[in-house]
DRENDRENVO-745179 format. One record per residue (C-alpha): x, y negated, z. Coordinates in pm, 1 decimal. Example, Ala and Ser with C-alpha at 12.3 -4.5 7.8 and 13.67 -1.06 7.14 Angstrom:
<recs>
rec east->1230.0 | north->450.0 | up->780.0
rec east->1367.0 | north->106.0 | up->714.0
</recs>
This chain:
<recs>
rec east->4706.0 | north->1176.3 | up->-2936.1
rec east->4637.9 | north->807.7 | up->-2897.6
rec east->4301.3 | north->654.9 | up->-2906.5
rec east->4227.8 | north->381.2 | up->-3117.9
rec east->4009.0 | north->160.6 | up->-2922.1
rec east->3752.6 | north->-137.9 | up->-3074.2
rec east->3625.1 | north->-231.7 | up->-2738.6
rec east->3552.8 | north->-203.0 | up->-2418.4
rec east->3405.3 | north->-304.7 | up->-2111.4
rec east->3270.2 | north->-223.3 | up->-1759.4
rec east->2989.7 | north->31.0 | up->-1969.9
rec east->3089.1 | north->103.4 | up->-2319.5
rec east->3403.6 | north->287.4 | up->-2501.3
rec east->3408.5 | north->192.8 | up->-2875.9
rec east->3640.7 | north->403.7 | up->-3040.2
rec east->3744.3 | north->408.2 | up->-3393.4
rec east->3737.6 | north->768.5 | up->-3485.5
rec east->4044.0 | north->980.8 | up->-3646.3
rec east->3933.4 | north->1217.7 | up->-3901.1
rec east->3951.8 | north->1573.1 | up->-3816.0
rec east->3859.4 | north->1599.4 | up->-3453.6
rec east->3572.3 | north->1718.4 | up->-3304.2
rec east->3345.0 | north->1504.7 | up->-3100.1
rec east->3243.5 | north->1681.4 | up->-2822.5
rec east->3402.2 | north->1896.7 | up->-2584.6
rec east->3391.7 | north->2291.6 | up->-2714.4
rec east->3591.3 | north->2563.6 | up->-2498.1
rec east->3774.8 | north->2652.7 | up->-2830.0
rec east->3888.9 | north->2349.6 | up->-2932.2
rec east->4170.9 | north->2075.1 | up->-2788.9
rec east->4138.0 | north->1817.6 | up->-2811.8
rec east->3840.9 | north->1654.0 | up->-2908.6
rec east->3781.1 | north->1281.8 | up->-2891.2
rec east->3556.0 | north->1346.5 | up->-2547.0
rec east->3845.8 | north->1509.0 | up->-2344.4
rec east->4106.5 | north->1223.4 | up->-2489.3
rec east->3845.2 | north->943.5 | up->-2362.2
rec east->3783.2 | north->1191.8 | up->-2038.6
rec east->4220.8 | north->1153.3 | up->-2003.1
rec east->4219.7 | north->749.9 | up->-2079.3
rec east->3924.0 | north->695.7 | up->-1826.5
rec east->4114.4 | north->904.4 | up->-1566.5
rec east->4115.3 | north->754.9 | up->-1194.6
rec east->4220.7 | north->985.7 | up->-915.4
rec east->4017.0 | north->798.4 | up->-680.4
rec east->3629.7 | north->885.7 | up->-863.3
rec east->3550.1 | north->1080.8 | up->-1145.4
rec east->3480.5 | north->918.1 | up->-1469.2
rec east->3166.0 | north->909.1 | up->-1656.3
rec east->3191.5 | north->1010.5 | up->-2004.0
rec east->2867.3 | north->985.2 | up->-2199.6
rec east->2845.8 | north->1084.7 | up->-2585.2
rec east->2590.4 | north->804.7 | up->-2691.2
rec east->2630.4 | north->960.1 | up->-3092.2
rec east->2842.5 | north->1126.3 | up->-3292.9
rec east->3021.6 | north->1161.4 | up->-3628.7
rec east->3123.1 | north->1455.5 | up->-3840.1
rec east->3465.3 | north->1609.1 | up->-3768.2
rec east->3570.4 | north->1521.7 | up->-4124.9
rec east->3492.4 | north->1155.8 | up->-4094.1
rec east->3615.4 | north->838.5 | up->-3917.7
rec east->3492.6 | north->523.0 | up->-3817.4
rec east->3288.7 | north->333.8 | up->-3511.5
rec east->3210.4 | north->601.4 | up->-3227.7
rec east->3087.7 | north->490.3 | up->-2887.8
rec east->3126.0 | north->669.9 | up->-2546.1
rec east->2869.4 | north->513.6 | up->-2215.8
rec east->3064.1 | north->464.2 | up->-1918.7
rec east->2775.2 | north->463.8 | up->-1722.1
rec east->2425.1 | north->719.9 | up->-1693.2
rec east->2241.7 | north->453.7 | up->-1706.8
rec east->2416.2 | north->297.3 | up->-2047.7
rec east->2371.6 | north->649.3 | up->-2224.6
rec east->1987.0 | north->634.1 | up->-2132.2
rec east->1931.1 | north->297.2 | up->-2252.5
rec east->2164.3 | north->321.2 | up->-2585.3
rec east->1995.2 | north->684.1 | up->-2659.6
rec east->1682.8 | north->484.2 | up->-2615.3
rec east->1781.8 | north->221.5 | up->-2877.4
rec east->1896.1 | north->494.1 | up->-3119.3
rec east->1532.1 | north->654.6 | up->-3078.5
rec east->1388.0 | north->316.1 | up->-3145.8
rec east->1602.4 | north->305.9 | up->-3471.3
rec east->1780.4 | north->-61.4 | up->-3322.1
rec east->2097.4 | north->84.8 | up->-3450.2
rec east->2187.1 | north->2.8 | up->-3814.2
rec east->2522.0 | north->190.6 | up->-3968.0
rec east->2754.3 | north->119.1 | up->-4247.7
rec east->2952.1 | north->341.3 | up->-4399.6
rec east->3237.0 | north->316.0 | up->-4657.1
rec east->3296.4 | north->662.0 | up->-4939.2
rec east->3544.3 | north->744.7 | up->-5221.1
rec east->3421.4 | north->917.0 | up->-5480.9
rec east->3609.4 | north->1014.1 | up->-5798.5
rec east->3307.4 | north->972.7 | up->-6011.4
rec east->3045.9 | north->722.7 | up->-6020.7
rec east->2681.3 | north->718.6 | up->-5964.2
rec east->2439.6 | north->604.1 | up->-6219.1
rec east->2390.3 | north->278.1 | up->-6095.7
rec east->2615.1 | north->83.0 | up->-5934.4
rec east->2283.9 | north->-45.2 | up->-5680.6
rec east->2035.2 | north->212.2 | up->-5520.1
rec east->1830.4 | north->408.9 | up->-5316.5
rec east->1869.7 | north->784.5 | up->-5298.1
rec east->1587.1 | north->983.3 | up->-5159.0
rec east->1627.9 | north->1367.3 | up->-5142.6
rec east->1465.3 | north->1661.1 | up->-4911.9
rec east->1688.3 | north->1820.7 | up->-4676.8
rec east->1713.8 | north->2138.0 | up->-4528.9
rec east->1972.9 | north->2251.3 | up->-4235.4
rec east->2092.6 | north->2568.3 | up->-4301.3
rec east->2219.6 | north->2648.2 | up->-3916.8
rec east->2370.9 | north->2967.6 | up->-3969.6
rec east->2662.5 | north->2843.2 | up->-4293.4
rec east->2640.4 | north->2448.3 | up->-4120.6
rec east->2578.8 | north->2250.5 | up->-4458.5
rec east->2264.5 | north->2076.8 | up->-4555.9
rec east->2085.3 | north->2195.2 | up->-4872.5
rec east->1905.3 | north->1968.9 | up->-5059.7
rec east->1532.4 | north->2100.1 | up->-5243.9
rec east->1336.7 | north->1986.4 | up->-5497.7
rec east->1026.4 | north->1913.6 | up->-5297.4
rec east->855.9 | north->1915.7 | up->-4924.0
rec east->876.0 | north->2231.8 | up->-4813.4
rec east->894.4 | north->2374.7 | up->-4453.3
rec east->1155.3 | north->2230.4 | up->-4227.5
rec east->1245.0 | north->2004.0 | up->-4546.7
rec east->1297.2 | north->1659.8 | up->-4418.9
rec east->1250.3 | north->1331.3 | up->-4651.2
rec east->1613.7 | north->1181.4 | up->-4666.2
rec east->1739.4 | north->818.5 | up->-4794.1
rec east->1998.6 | north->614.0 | up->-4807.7
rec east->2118.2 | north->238.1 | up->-4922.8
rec east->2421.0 | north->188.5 | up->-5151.5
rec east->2630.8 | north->0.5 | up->-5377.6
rec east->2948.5 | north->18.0 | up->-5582.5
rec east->3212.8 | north->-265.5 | up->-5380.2
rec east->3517.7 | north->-174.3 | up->-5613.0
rec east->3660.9 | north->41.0 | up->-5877.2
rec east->3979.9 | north->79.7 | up->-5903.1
rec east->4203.6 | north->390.4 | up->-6075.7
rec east->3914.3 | north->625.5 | up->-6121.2
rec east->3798.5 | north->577.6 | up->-5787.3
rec east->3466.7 | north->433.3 | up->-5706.0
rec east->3449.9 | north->327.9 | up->-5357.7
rec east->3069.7 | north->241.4 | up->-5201.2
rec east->2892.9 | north->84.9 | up->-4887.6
rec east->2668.6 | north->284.6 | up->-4759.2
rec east->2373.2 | north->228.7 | up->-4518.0
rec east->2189.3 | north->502.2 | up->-4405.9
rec east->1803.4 | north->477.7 | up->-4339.2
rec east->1744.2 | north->806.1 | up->-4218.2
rec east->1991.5 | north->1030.5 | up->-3989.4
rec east->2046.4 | north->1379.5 | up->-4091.1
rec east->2279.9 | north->1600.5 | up->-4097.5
rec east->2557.3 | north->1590.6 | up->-4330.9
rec east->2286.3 | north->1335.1 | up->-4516.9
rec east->2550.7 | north->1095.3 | up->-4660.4
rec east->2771.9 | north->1382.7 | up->-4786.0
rec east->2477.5 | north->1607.4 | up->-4977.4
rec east->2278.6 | north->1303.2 | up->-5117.7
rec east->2627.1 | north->1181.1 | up->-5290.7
rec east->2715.4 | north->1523.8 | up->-5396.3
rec east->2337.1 | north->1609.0 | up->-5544.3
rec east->2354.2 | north->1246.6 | up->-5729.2
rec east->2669.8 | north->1389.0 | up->-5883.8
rec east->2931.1 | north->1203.9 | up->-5719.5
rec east->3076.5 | north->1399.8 | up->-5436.0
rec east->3266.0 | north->1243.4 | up->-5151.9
rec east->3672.9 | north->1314.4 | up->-5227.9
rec east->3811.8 | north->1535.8 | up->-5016.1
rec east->3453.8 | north->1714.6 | up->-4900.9
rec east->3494.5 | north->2053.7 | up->-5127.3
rec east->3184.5 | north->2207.9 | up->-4902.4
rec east->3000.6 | north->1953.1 | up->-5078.7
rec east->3179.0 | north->1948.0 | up->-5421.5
rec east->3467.4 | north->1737.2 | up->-5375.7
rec east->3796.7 | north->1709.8 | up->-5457.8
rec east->4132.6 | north->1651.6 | up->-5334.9
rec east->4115.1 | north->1809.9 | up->-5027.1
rec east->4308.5 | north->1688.6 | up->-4702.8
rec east->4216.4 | north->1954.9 | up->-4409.4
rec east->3957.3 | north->1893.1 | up->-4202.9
rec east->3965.9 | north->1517.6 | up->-4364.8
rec east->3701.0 | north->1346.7 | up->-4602.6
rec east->3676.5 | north->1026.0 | up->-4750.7
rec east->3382.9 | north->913.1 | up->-4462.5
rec east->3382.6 | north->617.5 | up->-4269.2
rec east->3175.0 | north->461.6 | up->-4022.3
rec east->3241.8 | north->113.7 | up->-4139.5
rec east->3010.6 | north->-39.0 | up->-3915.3
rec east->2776.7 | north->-18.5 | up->-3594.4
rec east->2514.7 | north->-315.1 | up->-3535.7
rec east->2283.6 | north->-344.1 | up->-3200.4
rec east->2037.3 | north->-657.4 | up->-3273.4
rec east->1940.5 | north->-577.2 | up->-2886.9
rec east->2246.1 | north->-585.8 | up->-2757.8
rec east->2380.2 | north->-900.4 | up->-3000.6
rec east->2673.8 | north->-632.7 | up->-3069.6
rec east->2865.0 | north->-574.6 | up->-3418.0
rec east->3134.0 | north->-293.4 | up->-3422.5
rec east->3369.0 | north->-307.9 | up->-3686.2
rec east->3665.3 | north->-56.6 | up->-3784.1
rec east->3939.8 | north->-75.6 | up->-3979.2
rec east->3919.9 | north->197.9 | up->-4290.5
rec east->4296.8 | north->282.0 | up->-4257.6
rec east->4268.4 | north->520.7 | up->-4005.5
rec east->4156.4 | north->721.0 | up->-4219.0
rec east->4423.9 | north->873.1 | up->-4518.0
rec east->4205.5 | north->857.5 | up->-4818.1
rec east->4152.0 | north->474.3 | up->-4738.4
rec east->4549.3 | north->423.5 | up->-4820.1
rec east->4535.1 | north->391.7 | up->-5193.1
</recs>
């Protein structure tokens, strides 16, 4: 499996992500994007560094960036910490939300034994305050298709709020969807901005199959 590659230089990997591999590596899984970039950065003479700066969801696609040094990781984990890292995200959905413009706020709980998030009414323990940006970009043949901009980072965040506003992500049936592709939703990490670093990641939508309408 080939890796689509954004950039890269003596200390980062940008990648842009195929839908339906794993991130890390997992002793019950091959591949996974980590052992591909582990192959690409192969040199008999010294090991590699691979460091997993952040991840995405197996489902979805988009920007994904690997350190090539320990010293990158630390600093870019530091930045993500800091909240210096500002995502975009594209989504399908077959229905619309109320407004085409918004803010969606909703509590979220991780349920860590059935791996979805569960959204609840009010604060609660281990509840977490959730929001996101977004706005209709085009409609076209019943499908709505919306940037995204996250301004928390939870788990499965993007994928619950949608479905709990009543317009599921296509393709994510834990969360409601439809037309199902295995291990494939209609996710992508549009988008990865470092004001620090003067960096702007960008990558292409088509690598992921819901994108080719």
């Amino acid at each position: 499996m080939k890796l689509s590659i954004i950039h890269e230089d003596n200390k980062l990997l940008v990648l842009n992500k195929t839908p339906g591999l794993i991130v890390e590596k997992n002793p019950f899984e091959s591949p996974t994007v980590e052992t591909l970039v582990e192959e690409y950065l192969h040199n008999p003479k010294k090991k590699a560094y691979v460091g997993v700066i952040h991840r995405l969801d197996r489902v979805t696609s988009g920007v994904l960036i690997f350190a090539k040094k320990k010293s990158t990781l630390k600093l870019w984990n530091e930045y993500f910490r800091e909240k210096l890292i500002k995502k975009t995200y594209i989504g399908l959905t077959d229905k619309a939300l109320p407004k085409e413009k918004g803010t969606l706020k909703n509590w979220l709980i991780k349920d860590q034994k059935n791996k979805i998030s569960i959204s609840v009414p009010f604060k609660k323990k281990d509840a977490k305050l959730c929001s996101l940006e977004y706005e209709l970009v085009e409609e076209k043949n019943n499908t709505f298709k919306y940037e995204i901009k996250p301004i928390t980072g939870k788990f499965h965040q993007i994928r619950v709020q949608f479905s709990e506003a009543g317009a599921p992500l296509r393709g994510d049936i834990k969360y409601g969807g439809s037309k199902h592709k295995e291990r494939k939703i209609a996710l992508h990490a549009s988008r990865l901005i470092c004001d620090k670093e003067e960096v702007n990641f960008t990558a292409p939508e088509l690598i992921n199959p819901y994108f080719v309408l």
